[in-house]
C-alpha positions, -999 to 999 in steps of 0.1 A, spaced: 809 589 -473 830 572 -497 863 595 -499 877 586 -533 865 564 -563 850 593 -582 866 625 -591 841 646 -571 849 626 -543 886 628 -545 883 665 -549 859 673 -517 882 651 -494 906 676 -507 889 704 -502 879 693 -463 916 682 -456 927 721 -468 900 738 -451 888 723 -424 900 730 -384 902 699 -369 890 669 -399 922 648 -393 913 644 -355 874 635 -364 880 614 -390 905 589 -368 872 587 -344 859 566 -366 852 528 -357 877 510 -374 873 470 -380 896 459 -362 877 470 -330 848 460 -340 858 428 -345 870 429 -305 836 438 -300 819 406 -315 848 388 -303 853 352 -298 824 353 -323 827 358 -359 818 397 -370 801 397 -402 796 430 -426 773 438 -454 776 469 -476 746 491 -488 758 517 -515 730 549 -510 738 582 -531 728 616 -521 725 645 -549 728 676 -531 719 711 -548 740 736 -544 719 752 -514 717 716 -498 753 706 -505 763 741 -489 742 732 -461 764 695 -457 794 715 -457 786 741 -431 769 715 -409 802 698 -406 817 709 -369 854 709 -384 844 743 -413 856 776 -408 830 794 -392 816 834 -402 846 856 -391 874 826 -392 901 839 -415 898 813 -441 863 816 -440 866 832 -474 885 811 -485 869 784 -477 836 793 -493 851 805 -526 865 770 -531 833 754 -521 816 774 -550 842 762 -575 837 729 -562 804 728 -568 801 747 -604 827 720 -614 815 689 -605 779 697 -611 750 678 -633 717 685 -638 723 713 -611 734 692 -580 769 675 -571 761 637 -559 780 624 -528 783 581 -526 779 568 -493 785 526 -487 763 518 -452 787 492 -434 761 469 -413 785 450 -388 767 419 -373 775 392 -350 764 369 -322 775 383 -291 784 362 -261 782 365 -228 
């Protein structure tokens, strides 16, 4: 998911930094380059980038927030909270009744050797 580059973007990375239990710790999980690159290494890593889109109504894009292991949970004390600014998110950056998240798909290839 691309986390800025659009306003909605900008403002649901917001929201998931405030909110959320443990996003910091998940999000430096990720795969970064670098070790990729030690991956492919002495070869050459290549990467392509696929942009994809995903429009979300608000019943769907409440269902992408709640799937997320790192949201309050039912009975949380910011649960409330939480959810109350999720609705304002979504009744301000909606069109045509859904909010529309940007993904770029990184493909990472190489020849690997033995």
């Amino acid at each position: 998911r691309r986390m800025i580059g659009d306003a909605f973007a900008t403002a649901y990375e917001r929201f998931l930094l405030e909110f959320s239990v443990d996003y910091e710790p998940v999000k430096k999980q990720h795969v970064g380059k670098k070790r990729l690159e030690h991956f492919f290494a002495p070869a050459k890593m290549n990467c392509a980038v696929f942009a994809n889109s995903q429009a979300l109504t608000r019943e769907r894009f409440e269902g992408r927030v709640f799937s997320s292991s790192y949201i309050p949970r039912p009975g949380h004390e910011r649960f409330g909270a939480m959810q109350a600014e999720m609705q304002k998110l979504f009744d301000t950056y909606e069109s045509g009744g859904a909010v529309t998240i940007e993904y770029d798909c990184v493909v990472c290839y190489g020849r690997l050797t033995e």
